[in-house]
N, C-alpha and C positions, 0 to 999 in steps of 0.2 A: 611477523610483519617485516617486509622487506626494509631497503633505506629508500628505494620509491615510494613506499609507501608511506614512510613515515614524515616525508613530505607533504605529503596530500593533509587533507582536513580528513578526520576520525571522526564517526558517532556510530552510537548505540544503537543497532536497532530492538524497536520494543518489543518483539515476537521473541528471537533465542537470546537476546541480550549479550550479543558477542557483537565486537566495535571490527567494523570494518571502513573501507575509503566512502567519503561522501557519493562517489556514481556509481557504485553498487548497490547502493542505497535508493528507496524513494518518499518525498518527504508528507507529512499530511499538516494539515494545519486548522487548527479549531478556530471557526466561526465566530461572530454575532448571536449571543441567543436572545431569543423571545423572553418576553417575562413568563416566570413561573418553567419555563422550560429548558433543557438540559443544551449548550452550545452543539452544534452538528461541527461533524469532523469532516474534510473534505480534501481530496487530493490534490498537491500543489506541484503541477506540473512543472513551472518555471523554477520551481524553490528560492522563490524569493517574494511569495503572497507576505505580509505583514501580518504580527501575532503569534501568539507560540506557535510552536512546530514540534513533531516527531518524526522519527527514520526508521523506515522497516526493509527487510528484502523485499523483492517482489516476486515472491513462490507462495506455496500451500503450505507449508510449514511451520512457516512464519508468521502467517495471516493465522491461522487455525488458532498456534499459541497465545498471539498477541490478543486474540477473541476469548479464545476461553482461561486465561490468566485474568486479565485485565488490565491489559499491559497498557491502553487509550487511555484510560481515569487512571492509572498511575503515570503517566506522561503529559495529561495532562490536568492534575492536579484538583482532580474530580470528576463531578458523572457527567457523558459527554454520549453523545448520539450518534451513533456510527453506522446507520442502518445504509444510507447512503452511501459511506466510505467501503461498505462489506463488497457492495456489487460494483465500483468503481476498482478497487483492486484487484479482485477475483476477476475482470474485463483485461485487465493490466496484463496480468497471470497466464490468460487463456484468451487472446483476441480473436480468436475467430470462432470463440464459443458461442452458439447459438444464432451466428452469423450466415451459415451454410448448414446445409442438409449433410449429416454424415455417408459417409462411399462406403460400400464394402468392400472387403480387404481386397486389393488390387483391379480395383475399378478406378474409371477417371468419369467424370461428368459429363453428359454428352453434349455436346452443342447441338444448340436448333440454329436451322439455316432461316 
């Protein structure tokens, strides 16, 4: 860590567990739950929604780990619903997935007049 860095605000993210600066980071934060039902996790864009929080990167690495660890109920301190959070990061991750038709390699899209 540099001494810029060590300025900045540090957290953990919950995928590889190595502390990096707060804006390489993005934060989630658990819900309101229903009775009988587990809180949803949901992405907090502004980082500053109310309620616990956790910090991940925002790659496929991180997500995969933080899914198949259990890195969300160990963050946040039980079983939490993340079905939501799954496809709102992986959006984060890859935004123009599913958004456009894929090109073949060295094609452009044609315009209609």
């Amino acid at each position: 860590m540099t001494d810029e860095a060590s300025n900045r605000p540090i957290r953990t993210c919950v995928g590889c567990r190595t502390q990096d600066i707060r804006d390489q980071l993005v934060r989630v934060v658990r819900g309101p739950s229903a009775e009988g039902e587990p809180p949803a996790v949901r992405l907090d864009e502004t980082r500053t929604a109310p309620g616990r929080g956790a910090w991940i990167h925002p790659d496929q690495q991180c997500i995969a780990a933080a899914l198949k660890r259990g890195g969300f109920s160990r963050a946040f301190k039980g079983r939490v619903d993340i079905t939501g959070l799954e496809a709102q990061l992986r959006a984060r991750v890859n935004p123009s997935q599913g958004t456009e038709p894929p090109l073949e390699a060295g094609r452009t899209p044609m315009e209609i007049r």
